[in-house]
N, C-alpha and C positions, 0 to 999 in steps of 0.2 A: 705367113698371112696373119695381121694381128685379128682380122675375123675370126679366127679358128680357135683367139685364146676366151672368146665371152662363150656362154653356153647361148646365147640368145645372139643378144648385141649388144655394143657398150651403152644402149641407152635402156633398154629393157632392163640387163641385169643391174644396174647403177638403181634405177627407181624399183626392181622390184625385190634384189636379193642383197643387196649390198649397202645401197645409202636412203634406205627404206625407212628407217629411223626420222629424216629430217621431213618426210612426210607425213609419217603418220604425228609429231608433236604437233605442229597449228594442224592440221586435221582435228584431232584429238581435243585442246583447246577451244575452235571454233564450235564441236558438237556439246562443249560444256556449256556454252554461253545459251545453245538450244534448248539441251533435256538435261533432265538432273543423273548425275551419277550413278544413281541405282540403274537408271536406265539403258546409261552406258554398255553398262559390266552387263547387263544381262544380254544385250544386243551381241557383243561382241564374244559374249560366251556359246552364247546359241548359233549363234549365225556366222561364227567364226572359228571358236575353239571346237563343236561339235562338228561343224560344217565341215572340216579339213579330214574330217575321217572317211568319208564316203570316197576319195578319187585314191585311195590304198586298198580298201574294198574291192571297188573296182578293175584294180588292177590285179588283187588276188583272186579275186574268183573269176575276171576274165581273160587273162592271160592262159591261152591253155599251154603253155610250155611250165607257167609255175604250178597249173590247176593238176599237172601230168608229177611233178616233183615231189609238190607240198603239199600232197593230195589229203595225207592222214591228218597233216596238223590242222588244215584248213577245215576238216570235219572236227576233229574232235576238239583244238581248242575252245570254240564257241561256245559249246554245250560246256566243257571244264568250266569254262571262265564265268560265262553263264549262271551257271551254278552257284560258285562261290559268293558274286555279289547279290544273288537272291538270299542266299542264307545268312550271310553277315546283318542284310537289312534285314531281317525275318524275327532273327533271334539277338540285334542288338548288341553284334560283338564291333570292339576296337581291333585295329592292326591293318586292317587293309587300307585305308587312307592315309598311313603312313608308307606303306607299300609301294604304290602308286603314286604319292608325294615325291618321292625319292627318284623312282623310275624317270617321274618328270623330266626334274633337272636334266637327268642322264638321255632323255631321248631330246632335249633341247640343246642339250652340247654335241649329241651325235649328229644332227640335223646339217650343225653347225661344219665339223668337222667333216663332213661327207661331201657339202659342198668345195671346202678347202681342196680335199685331194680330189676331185673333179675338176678343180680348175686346173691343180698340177698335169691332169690326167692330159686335160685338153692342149698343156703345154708339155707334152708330153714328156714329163717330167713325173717314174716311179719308182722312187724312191724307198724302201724300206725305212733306214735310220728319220728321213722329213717327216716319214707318215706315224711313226713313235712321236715324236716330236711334238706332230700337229698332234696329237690325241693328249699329250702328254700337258701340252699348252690349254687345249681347250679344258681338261678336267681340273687345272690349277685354276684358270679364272672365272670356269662355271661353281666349280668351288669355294672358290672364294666370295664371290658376290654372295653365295648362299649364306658362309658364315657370317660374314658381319653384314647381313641381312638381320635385323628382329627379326621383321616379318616373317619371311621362311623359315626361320631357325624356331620360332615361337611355334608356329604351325605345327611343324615337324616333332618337336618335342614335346608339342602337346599330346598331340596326338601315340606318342610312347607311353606319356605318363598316365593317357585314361589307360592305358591295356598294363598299367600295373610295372612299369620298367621303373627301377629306383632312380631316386636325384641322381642329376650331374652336379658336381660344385660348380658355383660360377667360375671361379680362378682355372678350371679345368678348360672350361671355355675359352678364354681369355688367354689359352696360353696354345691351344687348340687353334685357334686364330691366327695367331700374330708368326706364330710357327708355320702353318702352311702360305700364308701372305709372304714370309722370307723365304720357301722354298719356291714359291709362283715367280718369285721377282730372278730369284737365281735360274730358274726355267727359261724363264723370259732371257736373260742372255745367252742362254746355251743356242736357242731359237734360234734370235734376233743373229748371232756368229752363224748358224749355218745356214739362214737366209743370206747374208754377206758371203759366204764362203760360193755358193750358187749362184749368186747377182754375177762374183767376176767371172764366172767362168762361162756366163751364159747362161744360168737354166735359171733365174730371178724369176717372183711370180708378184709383181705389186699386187694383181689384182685378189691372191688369197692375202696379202699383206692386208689390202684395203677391208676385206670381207671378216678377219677375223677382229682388226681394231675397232670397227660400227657394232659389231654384235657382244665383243666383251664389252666394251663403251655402253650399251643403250644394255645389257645386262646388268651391270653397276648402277646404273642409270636409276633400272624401275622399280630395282631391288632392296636400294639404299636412301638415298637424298627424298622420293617423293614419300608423302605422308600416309597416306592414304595405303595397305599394304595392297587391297583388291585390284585399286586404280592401277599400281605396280606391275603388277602380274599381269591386269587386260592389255597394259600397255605392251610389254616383250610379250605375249602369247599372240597380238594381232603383227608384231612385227615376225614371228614363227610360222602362222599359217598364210602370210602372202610370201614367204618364201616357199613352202611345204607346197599352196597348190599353184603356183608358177613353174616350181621345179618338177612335180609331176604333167604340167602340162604342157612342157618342152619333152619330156622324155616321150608321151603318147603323140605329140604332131610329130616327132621322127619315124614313129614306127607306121602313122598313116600318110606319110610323106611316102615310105618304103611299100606301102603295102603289105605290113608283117605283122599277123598272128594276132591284130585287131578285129573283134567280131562290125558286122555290118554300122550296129549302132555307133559303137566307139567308134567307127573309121567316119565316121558320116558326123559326129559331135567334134572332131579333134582334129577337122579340115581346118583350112584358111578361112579366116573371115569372123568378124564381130558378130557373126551369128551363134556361132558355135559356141565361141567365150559366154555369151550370153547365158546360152541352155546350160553350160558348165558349170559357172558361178549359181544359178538358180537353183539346179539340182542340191549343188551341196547348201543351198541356206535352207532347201525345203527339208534335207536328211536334218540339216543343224535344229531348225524351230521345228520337226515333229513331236518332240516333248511337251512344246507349248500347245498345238495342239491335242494331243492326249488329255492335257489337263482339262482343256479345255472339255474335250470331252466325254470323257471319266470323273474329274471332280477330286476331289483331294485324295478319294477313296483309293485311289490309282499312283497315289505319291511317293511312295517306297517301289513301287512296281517300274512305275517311272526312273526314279532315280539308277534302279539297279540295272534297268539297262543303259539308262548315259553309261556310267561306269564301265558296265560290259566290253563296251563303243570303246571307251576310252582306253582302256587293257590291251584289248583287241587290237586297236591302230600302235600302240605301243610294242605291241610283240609281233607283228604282222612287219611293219617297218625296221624289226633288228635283222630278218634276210631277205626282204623282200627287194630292198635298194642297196644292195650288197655288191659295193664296185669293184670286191676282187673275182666277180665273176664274171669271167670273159664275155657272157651273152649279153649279159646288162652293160658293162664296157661298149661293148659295139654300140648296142641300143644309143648311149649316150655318145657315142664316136670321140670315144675316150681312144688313148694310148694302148696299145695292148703288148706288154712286154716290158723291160726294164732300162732307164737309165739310173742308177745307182754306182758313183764313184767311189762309196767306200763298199758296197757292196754286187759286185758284179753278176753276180747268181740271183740277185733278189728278183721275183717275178711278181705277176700278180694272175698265178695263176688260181680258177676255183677250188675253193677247199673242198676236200673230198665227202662222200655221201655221207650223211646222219652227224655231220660237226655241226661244232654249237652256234648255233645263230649270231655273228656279231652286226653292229650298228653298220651303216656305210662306209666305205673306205678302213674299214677296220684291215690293220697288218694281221697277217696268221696267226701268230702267238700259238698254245697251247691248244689244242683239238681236244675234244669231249664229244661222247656220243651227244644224238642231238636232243636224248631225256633230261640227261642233265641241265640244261640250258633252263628247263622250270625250276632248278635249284634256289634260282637268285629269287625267287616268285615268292615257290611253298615254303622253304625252312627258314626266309623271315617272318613269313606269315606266321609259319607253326607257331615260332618260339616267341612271339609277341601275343599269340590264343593261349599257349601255357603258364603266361605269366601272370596275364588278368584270368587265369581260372585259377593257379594256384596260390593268389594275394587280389583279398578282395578288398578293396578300395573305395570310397565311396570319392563324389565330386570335389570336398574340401582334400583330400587327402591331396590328388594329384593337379588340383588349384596351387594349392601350398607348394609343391614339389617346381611346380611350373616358374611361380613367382622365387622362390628362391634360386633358380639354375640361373633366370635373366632377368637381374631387379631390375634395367635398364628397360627391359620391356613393357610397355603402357599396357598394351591388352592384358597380360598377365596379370600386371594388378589391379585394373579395372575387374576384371572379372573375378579374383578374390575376393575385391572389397563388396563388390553384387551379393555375390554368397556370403560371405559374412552376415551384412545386414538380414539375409533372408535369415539367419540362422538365430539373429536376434545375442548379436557382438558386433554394437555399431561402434565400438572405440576401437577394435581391431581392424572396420572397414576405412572408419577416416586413418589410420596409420598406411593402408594400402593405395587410398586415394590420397593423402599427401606426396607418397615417395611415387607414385605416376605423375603428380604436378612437377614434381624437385626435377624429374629426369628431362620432361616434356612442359616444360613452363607456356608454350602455344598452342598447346592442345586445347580447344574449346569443350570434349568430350571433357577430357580429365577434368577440368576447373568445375565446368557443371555438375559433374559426379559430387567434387567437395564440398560446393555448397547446399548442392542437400546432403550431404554426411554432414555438414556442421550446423547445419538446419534443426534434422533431424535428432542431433544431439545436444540442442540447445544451447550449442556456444555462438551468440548472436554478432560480436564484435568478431569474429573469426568469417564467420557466413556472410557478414555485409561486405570485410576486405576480400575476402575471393570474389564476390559477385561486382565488386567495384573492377577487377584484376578481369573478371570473363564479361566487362560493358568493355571494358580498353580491346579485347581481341576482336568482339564484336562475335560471341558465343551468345549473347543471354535467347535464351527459348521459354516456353512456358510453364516447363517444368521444373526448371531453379527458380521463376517466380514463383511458382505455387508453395515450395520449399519456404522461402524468405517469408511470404505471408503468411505461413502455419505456425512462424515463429515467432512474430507478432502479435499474434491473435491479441492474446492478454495485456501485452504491455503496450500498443500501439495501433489498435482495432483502426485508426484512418489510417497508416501507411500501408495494414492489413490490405485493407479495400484497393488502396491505389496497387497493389504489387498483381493482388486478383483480376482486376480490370486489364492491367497492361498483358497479364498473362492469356485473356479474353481476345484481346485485338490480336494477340499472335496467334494464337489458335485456338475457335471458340469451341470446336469438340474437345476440350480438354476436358474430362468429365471429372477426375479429383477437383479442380478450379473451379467446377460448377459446383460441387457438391459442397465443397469446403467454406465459398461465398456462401452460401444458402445458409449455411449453421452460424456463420459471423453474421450476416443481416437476423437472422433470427435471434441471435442474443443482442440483438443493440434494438430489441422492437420491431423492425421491418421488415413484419411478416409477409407482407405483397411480394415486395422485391425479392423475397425467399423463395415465395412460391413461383415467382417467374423464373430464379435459375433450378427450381429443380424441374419444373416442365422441360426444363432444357436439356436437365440430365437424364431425363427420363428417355428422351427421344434418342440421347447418345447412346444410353445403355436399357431397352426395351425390358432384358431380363435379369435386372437389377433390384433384388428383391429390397435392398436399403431408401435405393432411392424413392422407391414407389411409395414404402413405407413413411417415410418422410414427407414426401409430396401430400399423402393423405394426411397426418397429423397436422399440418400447417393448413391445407384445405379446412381439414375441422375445425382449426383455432377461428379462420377466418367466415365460417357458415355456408361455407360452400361443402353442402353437405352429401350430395348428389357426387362432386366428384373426389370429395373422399371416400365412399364408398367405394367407385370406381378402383379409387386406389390401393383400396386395400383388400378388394377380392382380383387384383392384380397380382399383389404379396401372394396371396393364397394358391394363386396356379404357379406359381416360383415357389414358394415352399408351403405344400400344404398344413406343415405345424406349426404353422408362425402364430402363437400366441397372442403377439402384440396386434396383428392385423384382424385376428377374431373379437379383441374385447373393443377395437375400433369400429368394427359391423355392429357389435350390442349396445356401445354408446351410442351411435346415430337411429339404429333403431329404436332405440331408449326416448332420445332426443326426436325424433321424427314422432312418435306416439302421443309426447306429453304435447309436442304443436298441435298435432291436431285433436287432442282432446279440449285442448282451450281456444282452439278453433283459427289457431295461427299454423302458415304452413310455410317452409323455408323456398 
């Protein structure tokens, strides 16, 4: 019966597990053209990447067959886990973001993988040497997208380098690479021969053929080619949770189809009918966006308290999912009316039967391998954690250190050196920042980021024929913002006070809360005489920046130049509740009181 080979149907699994990729791109696309990007990632984070954690929840604490098994872990990891991401945010250590960075990839190729032998399962086809195979396949090309990923690789080894782990060389890298890409490819034939060897003989399975080339495919995809790393990642994490909760919501309409071991609610949620899907989908966007509400209403104060339980969330659905969809267990077999037993031609004895009590949790459709109590199985958790806490406590490091370390592992990587050449500057070594902002333009010549970083490093360093050809190089990408205009006009000032004005103004029409562009105009119209028009952009900047003890200061002296005396005083018992010892803002109270006394002793009053 080729019904028997989809988990659904071929039209269900085609758009939600399989060729789900060529929907979510114009999806994806058309909501660009709507809201802007930030938007996006946040929608799709909350209301997707958190939201996909609730219906594994669900299933562990409502199944009373797992709630009878996994009784212990289901208590006590929450409070563990719990734990650890309160203290990491509490006391401001590194390592656990690289922890969970890692686990990522690894629960996104298990996802992956799980479904593969599901579909063998369905075609009842279990195999021991395919299901090495399949795991062996997915860990090569989840692997590999990751390595010649920047993005993920930049992430990742950032996030080493704060917790104090020494450089990689780059050529380490690079040879780290190209070496597992020649082992992936040589994998990939071993595959591809014993798919061939199973096609003639009858047990072919196009449709994990099809399942595994969409999700390496749109893996490469978001990890490599697009620009953007965040857009990347939203992009394969929304193609991960309409797999994640489709596939949980065919395994629970089985079991209320059966009538098995679903309490009243879930049987009643996970019936027939667009109702049900409704309340389903709902549920998990309201678990996904509870954070925004929290913010909402808590206030920043709540931002780390916040943050550490997403994390929790996210740990949690991570280790909860390595045995909770665990298909060498006969009972979840059934559940999924999987195959139960073996067809294996080189291995006849191979089963799939459940591993015995207290072994180590592995991902779905994971083969036996090597049994471990089931303590162990935190191994892979705590002792990278530890040994990534022992290193940033025993080498301390300050930001330039493992900035430096970052940019050297991958001079290819733009953010690496954007974010050097930032600190630099902050450090006051702006010829070491434009060296870091040039070799980000050399690698990414279309980066609108990069280009605008240089021109104000070249700005900012006074090489004005260097600063005009990059800003001529970011009008052709069609980067220019108001903030490399503000740059180019700063550099003007002296030698070209009118193209000053013009670079300020155009920087005005892009964005008139620019408050450096307000304040920087205001000091140019005041040195060329035009004290009014000063005083109208610092009113401006006033309003940008209410608790700006410069600008206020400012706004008064030109107030006074001009006899508006009234509200320079204003302005400078404004100074005075921003910094009660502001010097400059008290002899500006005793001039006007000076000047108010002598008016009206001579009988004139302003």
């Amino acid at each position: 019966d080729s019904r028997r080979a989809w988990l659904a149907s071929a039209q269900i699994d085609s758009m939600l597990l399989i060729a789900t990729p060529l929907l979510l791109i114009p999806v994806f696309m058309f909501a660009e053209s709507l809201w802007s990007a930030q938007s996006i990632i946040v929608a799709v984070t909350l209301f997707g990447a958190n939201a996909h954690h609730l219906p594994g929840f669900m299933r562990a604490y409502g199944d009373p067959m797992f709630r009878a098994r996994y009784g212990l872990r289901l208590t006590l990891a929450p409070i563990a886990i719990i734990g650890v991401c309160f203290a990491f945010f509490q006391f401001r250590l590194d390592g656990l973001l690289f922890v969970v960075f890692m686990w990522g990839i690894w629960h996104a190729l298990a996802q992956v993988y799980g479904l593969g032998r599901m579909y063998d399962g369905r075609a009842s086809l279990v195999s021991a040497r395919t299901a090495r195979l399949d795991k062996a396949l997915c860990i090569g090309w989840f692997g590999g997208g990751f390595l010649f990923s920047q993005h993920r690789i930049g992430l990742a080894l950032g996030e080493l380098y704060r917790a104090g782990i020494p450089a990689i060389p780059a050529e380490w890298l690079v040879g780290v690479r190209w070496s597992w890409l020649a082992g992936t490819l040589v994998l990939t034939c071993l595959w591809g021969w014993n798919q061939f060897t199973l096609a003639r003989a009858g047990l072919g399975n196009p449709i994990k053929v099809a399942l595994f080339g969409s999700s390496f495919g749109f893996w490469w995809y978001a990890n490599i080619p697009i620009e953007s790393a965040v857009v990347g990642v939203v992009l394969f994490e929304a193609f991960h949770d309409v797999q994640y909760l489709t596939t949980v919501w065919l395994y629970n309409r089985r079991l209320a189809d059966k009538g098995q071991r679903l309490g009243t609610f879930s049987t009643v949620l996970f019936r027939p009918g667009a109702i049900g899907i409704a309340i389903y989908i709902g549920l998990c966007w309201l678990y996904g966006g509870s954070s925004i509400l929290g913010k909402e209403l808590f206030g920043s104060a709540a931002t780390n308290t916040i943050a550490a339980l997403v994390l929790s969330s996210l740990i949690l659905h991570f280790y909860y999912d390595s045995f909770l969809w665990n298909v060498r267990d006969p009972a979840v077999r059934a559940d999924f009316g999987l195959k139960v037993g073996a067809i294996d031609r080189g291995n006849p004895a191979a089963s799939a039967q459940a591993p015995p009590p207290g072994s180590l949790p592995t991902p779905i459709g994971s083969t036996r391998g090597i049994q471990w109590p089931g303590g162990l199985a935190w191994a892979w958790f705590v002792l990278p954690l530890l040994v990534l806490l022992a290193s940033q406590f025993s080498i301390k490091e300050g930001d330039l250190d493992w900035r430096r370390k970052w940019a050297i592992s991958l001079p290819d990587y733009e953010g690496a050196q954007l974010k050097l050449g930032e600190l630099e500057f902050e450090l006051g070594r702006p010829a070491l920042a434009v060296s870091a902002f040039e070799r980000a333009v050399e690698t990414h010549p279309e980066s609108t980021e990069g280009v605008r970083r240089l021109v104000e490093a070249y700005a900012r360093t006074g090489r004005r024929a260097d600063a005009m050809h990059a800003f001529s190089r970011l009008e052709e990408i069609g980067g220019v913002d108001a903030r490399a205009l503000v740059g180019l006009a700063m550099l003007a000032h002296q030698e070209d006070p009118e193209a000053a004005e013009r670079f300020y103004l155009r920087a005005l029409d892009l964005n008139a809360s620019n408050f450096e562009a307000r304040m920087n105009f205001a000091a140019l119209l005041a040195n060329q005489g035009k004290a009014e028009e000063a005083r109208v952009q610092l009113l401006a900047a006033c309003k940008i920046a209410p608790k700006n003890a410069g600008a206020a200061f400012n706004l008064g002296q030109i107030a006074f130049s001009l006899g508006h005396f009234s509200e320079a005083s204003r302005s400078f018992q404004a100074v005075l509740e921003i910094e009660p010892g502001h010097s400059g803002a008290r002899r500006g109270l005793l001039q006007i009181e000076s000047r108010m006394r002598a008016g009206s002793g001579s009988g004139h009053t302003n």
